[in-house]
Structures are given as structure tokens and as C-alpha cells.
N, C-alpha and C positions, 0 to 999 in steps of 0.2 A: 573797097570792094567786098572784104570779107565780112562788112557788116549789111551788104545789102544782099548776102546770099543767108543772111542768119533771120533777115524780114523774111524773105521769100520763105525761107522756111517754118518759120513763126504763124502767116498770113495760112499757110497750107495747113499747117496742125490746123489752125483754130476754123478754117474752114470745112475740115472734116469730123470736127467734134459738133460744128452747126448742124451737117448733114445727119449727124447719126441722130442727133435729140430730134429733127425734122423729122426724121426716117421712126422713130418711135413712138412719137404723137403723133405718129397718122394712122394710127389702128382702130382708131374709128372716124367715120366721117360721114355725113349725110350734105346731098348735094342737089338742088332740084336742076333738072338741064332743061326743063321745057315744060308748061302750061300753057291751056286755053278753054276759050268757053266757048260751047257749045249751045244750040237752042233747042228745045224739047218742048212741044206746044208753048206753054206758058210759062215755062220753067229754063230758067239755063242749066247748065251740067259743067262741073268742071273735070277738066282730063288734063292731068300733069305725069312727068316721068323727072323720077329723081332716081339717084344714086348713093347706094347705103353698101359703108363696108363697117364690120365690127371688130373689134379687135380680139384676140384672142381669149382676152380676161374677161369679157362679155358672151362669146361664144360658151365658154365653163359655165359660165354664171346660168346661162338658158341651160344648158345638160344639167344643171343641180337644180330645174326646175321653177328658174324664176322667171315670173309673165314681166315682159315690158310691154307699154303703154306707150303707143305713140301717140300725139297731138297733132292734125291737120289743121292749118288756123288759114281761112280765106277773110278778105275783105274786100269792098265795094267801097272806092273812095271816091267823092267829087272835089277835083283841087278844089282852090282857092288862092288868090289869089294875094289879099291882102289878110288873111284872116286862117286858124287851122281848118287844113281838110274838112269836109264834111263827112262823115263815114256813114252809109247808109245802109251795109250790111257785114254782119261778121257771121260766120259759120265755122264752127266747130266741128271735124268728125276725130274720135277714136279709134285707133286700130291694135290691138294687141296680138304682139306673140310669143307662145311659148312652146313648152315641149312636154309632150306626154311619154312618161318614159315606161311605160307598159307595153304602148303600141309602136314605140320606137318612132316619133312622127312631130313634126312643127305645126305647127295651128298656129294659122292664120283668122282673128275672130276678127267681123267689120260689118257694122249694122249688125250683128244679131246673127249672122251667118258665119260659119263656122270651116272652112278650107285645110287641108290634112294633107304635109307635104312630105316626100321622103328624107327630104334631105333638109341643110337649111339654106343652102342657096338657092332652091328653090322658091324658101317660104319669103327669104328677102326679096327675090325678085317679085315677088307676088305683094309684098310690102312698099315695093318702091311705084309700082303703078296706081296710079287711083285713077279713077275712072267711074263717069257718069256717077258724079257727086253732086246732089243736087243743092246750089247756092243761094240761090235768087230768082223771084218768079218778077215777069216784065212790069206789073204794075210799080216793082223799083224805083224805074229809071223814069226818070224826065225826057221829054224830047229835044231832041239840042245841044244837051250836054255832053260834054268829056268826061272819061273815066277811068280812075287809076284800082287795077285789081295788085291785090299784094296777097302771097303766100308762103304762108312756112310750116316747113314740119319738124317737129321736137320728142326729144323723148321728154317723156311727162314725169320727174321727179318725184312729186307728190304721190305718185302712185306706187313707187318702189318701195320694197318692204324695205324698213329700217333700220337693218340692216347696211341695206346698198346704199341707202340714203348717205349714213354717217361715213361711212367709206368714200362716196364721190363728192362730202364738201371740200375736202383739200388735193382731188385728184381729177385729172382732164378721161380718164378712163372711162366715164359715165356721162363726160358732157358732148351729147349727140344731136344738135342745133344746126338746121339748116340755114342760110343765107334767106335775106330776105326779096325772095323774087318779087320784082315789080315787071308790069308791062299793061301797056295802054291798051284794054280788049275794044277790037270794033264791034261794037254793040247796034241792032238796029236803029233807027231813028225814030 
């Protein structure tokens, strides 16, 4: 008996040193909860809502002025069956933000336009919606077919000054990779 109170004990440490490493590597996370596409004359528009938390070593990193670069990456797949997918559209947007520290303010830049937030959970929340992103115009699609949309958003690496770069090859602190959302859009006919 008193070796099965020394498991239980053992089982319980080692379960709480899981939680904490859990509980540590969750200070960043990007999560999309919902996508869909929408039709605009000729044009689809995609509208998703994701979920973005940073951690606090990336919060510092925007106050000392560094832009991160998101990556929206969609796609237009036509299964198949015996053979790979057919991909028939990819669309890329960037979103960057950062911090002007003059005006004390997050900037949100996307297409070209430029959004100015007080705070930064503002500017994430304004980061985590995309909305009426245009993907795909209907000449696309074939009549008949099934289609599989897939999306991800990423932070973009390559754009991080070189710093952050050599810093996040051996560290999960900069690796902010959403899930790859799929879901079968009903498309007209």
C-alpha cells in the first residue's frame, strides 16, 4: 500500500509540471473559430473570425517597435478522388502590425489602409476579423462541382527583422500558426 500512495504521488507531481509547461506555451496562439464566403456580384468575399492571444514576450517585442506581418493564405480546392486535389484558387492577403510610439497607438495596415488603435487589444481584435476579402470571381467555378475552401493565418517569418528571426529558430515564442480550417462552402450552382 505505501507504494501505491508514492504513484499517486509521483502520477500528481508529474501532472503538474505537464500543466505548467502547457500553461507556458500557451502565450501565444492564433485560432480561426469560423469562416465563409460570401457573393458580391461576380466576386466571392471571404469573412472569417479567428482568435489571437500573444504572449508577453511578443507584446515587448511590438512596444520596442517591431511590425509583425501576418499571412492570410485561402484556397479553392476541387477534391478528387483518385488523383491530388485540384486547386484552383490561392489568395494571399497581408496584414501588419505594429506600434508607433510617438503617438502611443497600434496600426493595423491591410490593403493599403492604415487603422490606429489605443490600445493593443483593440488592434488584435481588429486583426482577428477579416472581412469582405475578395477570393475568387464566379467564372472559377464549374457547374456541378464540389468544393473544399481551406484557410490559414500565419505570422510571416520572413519578414521579421533578423534579429526575431535567429531568436524564434529554437524557440515556440514566435511560432503563431493557425490550424488548417477546412469546410465545404455551398457555392451556387
Amino acid at each position: 500500500m505505501p507504494c501505491c500512495k508514492k504513484f499517486k504521488q509521483l502520477f500528481c507531481i508529474i501532472g503538474l509540471v505537464l500543466f505548467a509547461n502547457l500553461s507556458l506555451a500557451a502565450g501565444n496562439s492564433l485560432h480561426i473559430r469560423s469562416a465563409n464566403l460570401m457573393t458580391y456580384e461576380d466576386d466571392f468575399l471571404l469573412n472569417a473570425d479567428a482568435e489571437i492571444n500573444f504572449s508577453p514576450e511578443m507584446e515587448k517585442a511590438i512596444l520596442k517597435g517591431f511590425t509583425f506581418n501576418f499571412l492570410i493564405e485561402f484556397q479553392l480546392l476541387s477534391p478528387r478522388k483518385y488523383w491530388f486535389d485540384d486547386e484552383l484558387v490561392t489568395t494571399v492577403q497581408q496584414v501588419s502590425l505594429s506600434y508607433h510610439a510617438l503617438t502611443r497607438q497600434y496600426i493595423v495596415m491591410r490593403h493599403e489602409q492604415q487603422k490606429s488603435y489605443a490600445t493593443l487589444d483593440e488592434a488584435i481584435e481588429d486583426l482577428s476579423i477579416i472581412q469582405d476579402l475578395k477570393v475568387f470571381q464566379k467564372s472559377h467555378l464549374d457547374k456541378g462541382e464540389q468544393y473544399q475552401a481551406i484557410l490559414l493565418m500565419r505570422l510571416d517569418h520572413k519578414k521579421l527583422p533578423k534579429a526575431l528571426q535567429i531568436e524564434s529558430i529554437g524557440s515556440d515564442d514566435l511560432g503563431l500558426t493557425s490550424q488548417r480550417f477546412t469546410w465545404s462552402p455551398s457555392l451556387p450552382k
